[in-house]
C-alpha positions in Angstrom: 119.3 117.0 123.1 115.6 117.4 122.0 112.8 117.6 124.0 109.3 117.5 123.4 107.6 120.4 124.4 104.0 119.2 125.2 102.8 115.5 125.5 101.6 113.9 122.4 98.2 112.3 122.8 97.0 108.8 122.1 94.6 109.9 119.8 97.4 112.4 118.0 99.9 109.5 118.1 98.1 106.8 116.9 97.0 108.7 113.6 100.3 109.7 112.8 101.0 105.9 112.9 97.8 104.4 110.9 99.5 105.7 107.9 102.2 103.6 108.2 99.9 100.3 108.5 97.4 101.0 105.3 96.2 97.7 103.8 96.9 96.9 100.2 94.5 94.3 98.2 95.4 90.9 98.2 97.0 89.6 95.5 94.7 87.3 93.2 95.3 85.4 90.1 92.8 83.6 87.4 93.3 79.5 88.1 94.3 77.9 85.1 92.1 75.0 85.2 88.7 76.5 86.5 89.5 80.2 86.1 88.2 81.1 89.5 90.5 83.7 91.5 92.5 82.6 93.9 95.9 83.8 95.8 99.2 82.9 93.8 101.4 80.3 94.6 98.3 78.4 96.0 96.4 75.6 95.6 92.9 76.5 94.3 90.0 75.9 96.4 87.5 75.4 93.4 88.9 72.7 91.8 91.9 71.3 94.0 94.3 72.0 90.9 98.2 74.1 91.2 99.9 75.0 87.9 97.5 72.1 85.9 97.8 69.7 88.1 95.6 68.0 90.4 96.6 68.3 93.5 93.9 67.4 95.9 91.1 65.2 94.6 87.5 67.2 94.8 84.3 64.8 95.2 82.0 66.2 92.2 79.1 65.1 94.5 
């Protein structure tokens, strides 16, 4: 059975390990209505509209 022959250290360990969890962008998309970006398969924040239509009222005030 294997053995390791020295301890590995924290510091050793943990960068072997950070390249496993490297971040990737978000996804974004162009809104249809407004054109802002916003995440896919969401409602946008600009102008309260999901695949052209209104979805949550936005006070224009």
């Amino acid at each position: 059975m294997a053995v390791p022959k020295r301890k590995v250290s924290k510091a050793r360990r943990d960068k072997r390990r950070s390249a496993v969890w490297k971040l990737d962008m978000p996804a974004l998309c162009k809104c249809s209505n407004c054109g802002e970006l916003t995440a896919p398969h969401k409602v946008c924040k600009a102008c309260g509209y999901y695949k052209g239509v209104e979805v949550i009222a936005k006070n224009e005030d």
